[in-house]
N, C-alpha and C positions, 0 to 999 in steps of 0.2 A: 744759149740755154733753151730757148725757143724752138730754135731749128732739132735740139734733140729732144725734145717731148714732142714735138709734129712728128719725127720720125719714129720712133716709137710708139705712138700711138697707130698711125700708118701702120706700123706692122704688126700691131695688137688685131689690127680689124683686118689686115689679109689672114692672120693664121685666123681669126674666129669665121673669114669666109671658106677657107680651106676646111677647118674642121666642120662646119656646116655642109658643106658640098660630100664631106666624106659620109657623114650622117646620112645624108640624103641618100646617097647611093647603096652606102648599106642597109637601110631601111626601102630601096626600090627594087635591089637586084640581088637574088641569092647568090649570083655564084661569089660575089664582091663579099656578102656577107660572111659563106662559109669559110672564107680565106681570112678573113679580118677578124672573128671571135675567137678562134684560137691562139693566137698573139695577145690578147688582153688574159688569157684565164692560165697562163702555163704555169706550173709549180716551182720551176727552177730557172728564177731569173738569171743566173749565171751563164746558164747554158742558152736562154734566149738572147742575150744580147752576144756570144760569138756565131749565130748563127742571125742573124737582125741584118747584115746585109744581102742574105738572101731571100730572105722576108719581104724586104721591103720591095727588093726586085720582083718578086711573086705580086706583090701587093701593088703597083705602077702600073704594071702589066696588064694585071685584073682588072682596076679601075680604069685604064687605058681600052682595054677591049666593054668594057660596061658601057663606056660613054659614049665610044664610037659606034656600039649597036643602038643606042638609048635615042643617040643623035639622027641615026638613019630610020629608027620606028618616028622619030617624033619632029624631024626634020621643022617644021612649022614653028613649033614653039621655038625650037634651037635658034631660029633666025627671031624672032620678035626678041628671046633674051637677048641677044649676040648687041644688037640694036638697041635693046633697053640699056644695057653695060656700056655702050659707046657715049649714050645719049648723056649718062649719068655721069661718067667721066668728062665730058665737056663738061658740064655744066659746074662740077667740082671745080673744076683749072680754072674757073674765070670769079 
């Protein structure tokens, strides 16, 4: 019973880092943004969800290219995070 509320919780707090990271991004980088608002506001969710796997391909993609321009403007900070995250996960494990 343990091991499945640690697990679940675990993954409460990865989707609240992912939905933070996405935040982030669509709040730093417009092109992430323009692609990302129109997904939350469409009028016929029917017809959005048979078209949602190409969406979300568009939307990987997007973020996939934001990060890796974001990473090469800001290259410094990337390695202090990268470093903070490693740091943070040891210290979690023990």
């Amino acid at each position: 019973m343990v091991r499945l509320r640690r697990a679940f919780s675990d993954a409460l707090v990865s989707a609240a880092v992912l939905g933070s990271l996405m935040l982030a991004l669509v709040a730093a980088d417009g092109r992430v943004r323009d692609h990302v608002m129109p997904r939350f506001g469409g009028p016929h969710p029917s017809t959005a969800l048979t078209h949602a796997g190409g969406q979300v391909r568009d939307i990987v993609a997007i973020v996939v290219e934001a990060v890796r321009d974001q990473s090469v403007e800001h290259a410094p900070l990337l390695i202090f995070v990268l470093v903070a995250t490693a740091l943070l996960l040891a210290m979690s494990r023990t």
